[in-house]
C-alpha positions in Angstrom: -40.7 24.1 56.5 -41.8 20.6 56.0 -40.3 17.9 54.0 -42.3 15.2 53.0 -40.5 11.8 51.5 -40.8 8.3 52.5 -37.2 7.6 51.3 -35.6 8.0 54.6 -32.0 8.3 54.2 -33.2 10.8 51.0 -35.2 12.9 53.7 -32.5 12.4 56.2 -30.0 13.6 53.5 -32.4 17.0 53.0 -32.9 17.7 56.8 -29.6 17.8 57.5 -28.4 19.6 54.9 -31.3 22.7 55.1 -30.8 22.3 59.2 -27.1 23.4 58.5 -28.4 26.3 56.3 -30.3 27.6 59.8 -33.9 25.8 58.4 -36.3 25.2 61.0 -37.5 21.9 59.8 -40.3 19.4 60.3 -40.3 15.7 58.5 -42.7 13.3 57.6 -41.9 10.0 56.2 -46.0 9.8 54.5 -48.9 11.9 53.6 -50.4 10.6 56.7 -47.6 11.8 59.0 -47.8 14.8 56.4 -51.5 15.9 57.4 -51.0 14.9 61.3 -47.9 17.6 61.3 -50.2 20.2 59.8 -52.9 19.8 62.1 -50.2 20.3 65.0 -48.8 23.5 63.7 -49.4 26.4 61.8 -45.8 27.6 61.8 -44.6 26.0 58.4 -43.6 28.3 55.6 -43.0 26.2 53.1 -44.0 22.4 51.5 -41.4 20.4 50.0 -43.3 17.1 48.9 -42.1 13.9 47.1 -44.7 13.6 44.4 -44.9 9.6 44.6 -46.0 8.8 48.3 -45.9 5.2 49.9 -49.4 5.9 51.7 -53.0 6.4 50.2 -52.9 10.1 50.4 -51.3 11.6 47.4 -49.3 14.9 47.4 -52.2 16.8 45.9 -53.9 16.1 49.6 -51.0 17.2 51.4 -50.4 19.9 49.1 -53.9 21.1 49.3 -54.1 20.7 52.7 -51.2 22.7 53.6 -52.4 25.3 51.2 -55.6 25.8 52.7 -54.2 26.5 56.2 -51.2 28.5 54.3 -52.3 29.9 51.2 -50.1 32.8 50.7 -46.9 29.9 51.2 -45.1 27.9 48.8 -45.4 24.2 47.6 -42.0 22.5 45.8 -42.6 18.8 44.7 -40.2 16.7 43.8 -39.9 13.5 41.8 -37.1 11.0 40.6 -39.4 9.2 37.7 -42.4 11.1 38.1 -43.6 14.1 35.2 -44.9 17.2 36.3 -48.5 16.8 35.8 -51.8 15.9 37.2 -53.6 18.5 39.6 -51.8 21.7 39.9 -51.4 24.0 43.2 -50.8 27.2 42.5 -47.4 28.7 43.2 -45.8 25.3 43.3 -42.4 24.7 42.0 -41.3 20.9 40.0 -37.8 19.6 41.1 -36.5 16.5 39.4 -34.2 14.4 41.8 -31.6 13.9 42.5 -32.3 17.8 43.6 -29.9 19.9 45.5 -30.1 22.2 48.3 -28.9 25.3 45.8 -31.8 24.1 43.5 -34.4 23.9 46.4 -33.6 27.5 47.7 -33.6 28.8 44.0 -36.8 27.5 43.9 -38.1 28.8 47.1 -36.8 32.3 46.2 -38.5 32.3 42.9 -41.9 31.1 44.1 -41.6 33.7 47.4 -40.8 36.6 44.3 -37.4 36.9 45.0 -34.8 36.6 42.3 -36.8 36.1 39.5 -40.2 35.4 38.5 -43.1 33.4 40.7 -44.3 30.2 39.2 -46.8 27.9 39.0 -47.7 24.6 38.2 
């Protein structure tokens, strides 16, 4: 998995928390750092992406990206003051933050078909 979000104590806060769950899981703090981690690996499963990025790339690239290299995986974003809208990846999941951990695996599980119904947009 790979958590995008140039908040660092937010991304801090999630990395912790999903490394205590048993997540394998890879951070960036940009979309840069973002696309630089998907060029060194192939073994991510999952996006989790802050919508509003500090950097020039915009989630869509690192969404987009990720999904071309994984396109059978799942993308969640996730914003604080951000709608749901713009470019749509399909099979991606909208969190409003604050988010939980219990919301982020909810999410997961739906998108990967498992407990309820696979989204998109």
């Amino acid at each position: 998995m790979l958590i995008v979000e140039d908040d660092w104590l937010l991304r801090e806060d999630i990395v912790s928390d999903l490394r205590r769950e048993g997540w394998n899981v890879l951070e960036a703090g940009t979309g840069a750092g973002a696309m630089a981690t998907l060029r060194e690996t192939d073994a991510i499963d999952l996006l989790i992406t802050d919508i509003r990025l500090a950097d020039a790339l915009t989630r869509w690239d690192v969404a987009e990206a990720f999904r071309a290299s994984h396109p059978r995986s799942p993308v969640i974003y996730a914003s604080g003051n951000a709608p749901n809208n713009g470019r749509v990846v399909n099979d991606s999941w909208f969190l409003s933050k604050p988010t939980s951990i219990s919301q982020i695996m909810r999410a997961y599980r739906d998108l990967i078909g498992e407990g309820g119904k696979k989204s998109s947009g």
